[in-house]
C-alpha positions in Angstrom: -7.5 -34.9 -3.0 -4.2 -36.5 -2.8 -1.7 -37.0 -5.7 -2.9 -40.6 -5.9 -7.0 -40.1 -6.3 -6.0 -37.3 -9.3 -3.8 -39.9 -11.1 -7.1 -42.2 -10.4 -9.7 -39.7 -11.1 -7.7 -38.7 -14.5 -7.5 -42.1 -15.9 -11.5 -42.5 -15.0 -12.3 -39.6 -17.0 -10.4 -40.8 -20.3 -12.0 -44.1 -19.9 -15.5 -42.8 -19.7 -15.3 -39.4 -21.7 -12.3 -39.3 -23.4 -11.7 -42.2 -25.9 -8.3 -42.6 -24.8 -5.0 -41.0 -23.9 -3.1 -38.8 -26.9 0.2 -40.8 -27.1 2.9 -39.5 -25.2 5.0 -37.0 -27.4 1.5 -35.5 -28.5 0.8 -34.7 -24.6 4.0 -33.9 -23.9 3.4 -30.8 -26.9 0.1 -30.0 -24.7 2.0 -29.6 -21.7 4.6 -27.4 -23.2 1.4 -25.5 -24.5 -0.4 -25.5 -21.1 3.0 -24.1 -19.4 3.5 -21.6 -21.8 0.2 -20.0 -21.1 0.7 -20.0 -17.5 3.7 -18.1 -18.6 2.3 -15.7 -20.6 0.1 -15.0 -17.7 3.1 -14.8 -15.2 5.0 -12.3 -17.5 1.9 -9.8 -18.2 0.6 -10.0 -15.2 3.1 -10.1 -12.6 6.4 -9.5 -15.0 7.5 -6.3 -17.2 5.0 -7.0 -20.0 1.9 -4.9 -20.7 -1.1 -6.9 -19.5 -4.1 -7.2 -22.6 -7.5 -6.7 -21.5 -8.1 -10.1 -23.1 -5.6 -11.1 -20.6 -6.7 -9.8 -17.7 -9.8 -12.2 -17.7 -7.5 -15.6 -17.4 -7.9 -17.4 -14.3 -4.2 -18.5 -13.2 -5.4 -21.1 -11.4 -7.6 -23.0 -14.3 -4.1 -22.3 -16.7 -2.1 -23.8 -13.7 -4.9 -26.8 -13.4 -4.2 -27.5 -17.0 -0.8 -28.4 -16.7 -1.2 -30.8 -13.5 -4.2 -32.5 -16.3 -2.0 -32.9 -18.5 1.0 -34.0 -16.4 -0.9 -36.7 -14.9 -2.2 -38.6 -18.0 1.7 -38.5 -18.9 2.4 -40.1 -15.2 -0.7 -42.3 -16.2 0.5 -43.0 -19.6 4.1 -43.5 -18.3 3.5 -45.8 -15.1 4.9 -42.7 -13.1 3.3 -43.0 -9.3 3.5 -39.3 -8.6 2.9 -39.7 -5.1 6.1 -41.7 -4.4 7.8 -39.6 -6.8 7.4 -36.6 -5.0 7.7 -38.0 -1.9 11.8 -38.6 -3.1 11.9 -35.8 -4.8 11.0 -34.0 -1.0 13.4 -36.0 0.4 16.4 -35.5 -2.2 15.7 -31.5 -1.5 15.5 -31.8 2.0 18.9 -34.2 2.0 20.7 -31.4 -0.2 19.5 -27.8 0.4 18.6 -28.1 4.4 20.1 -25.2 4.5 21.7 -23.9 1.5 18.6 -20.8 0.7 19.7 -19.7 4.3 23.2 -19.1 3.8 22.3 -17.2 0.4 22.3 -13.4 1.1 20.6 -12.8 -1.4 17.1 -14.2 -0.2 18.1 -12.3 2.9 
């Protein structure tokens, strides 16, 4: 699925099953929620923090798919075209660090 048919597939959903959007600043709070539990994830599981066995059931992936959800109905919400944004985005990286992680010694 490209970047394109999620943004497309998203808005279909809140059309059919979702009423409508949550204004902007209310999903921006969700996504600082969403990434905050794929932090607590990160930190327990593959950081210094003791892992709970309530933990230890979260799927990463489903936490991770949560905040591309809720990122999108903000492009959505925003008139943000994701796929040309990160196409320039690419191409800004590409421009600036082409080889700047190679001359670090400390990746080495």
């Amino acid at each position: 699925m490209t970047l394109q048919e999620a943004q497309h597939k998203v808005d279909q959903w809140i059309k059919i099953h979702g009423v409508r959007y949550f204004n902007e600043l209310t999903n921006t709070a969700l996504l600082t929620e969403e990434v905050g539990e794929v932090a607590r994830i990160m930190a327990r599981r593959y950081g210094e923090q003791s892992e709970k066995e309530s933990d230890k059931i979260k799927d990463l992936g489903e936490e991770m798919a949560d905040v591309l959800w809720v990122l999108i109905c903000l492009a959505n919400q925003t008139g943000v075209n994701l796929t040309e944004s990160f196409q320039r985005n690419l191409e800004k990286k590409t421009a600036r660090d082409h080889d700047r992680h190679h001359q670090n010694p400390k990746l080495k």
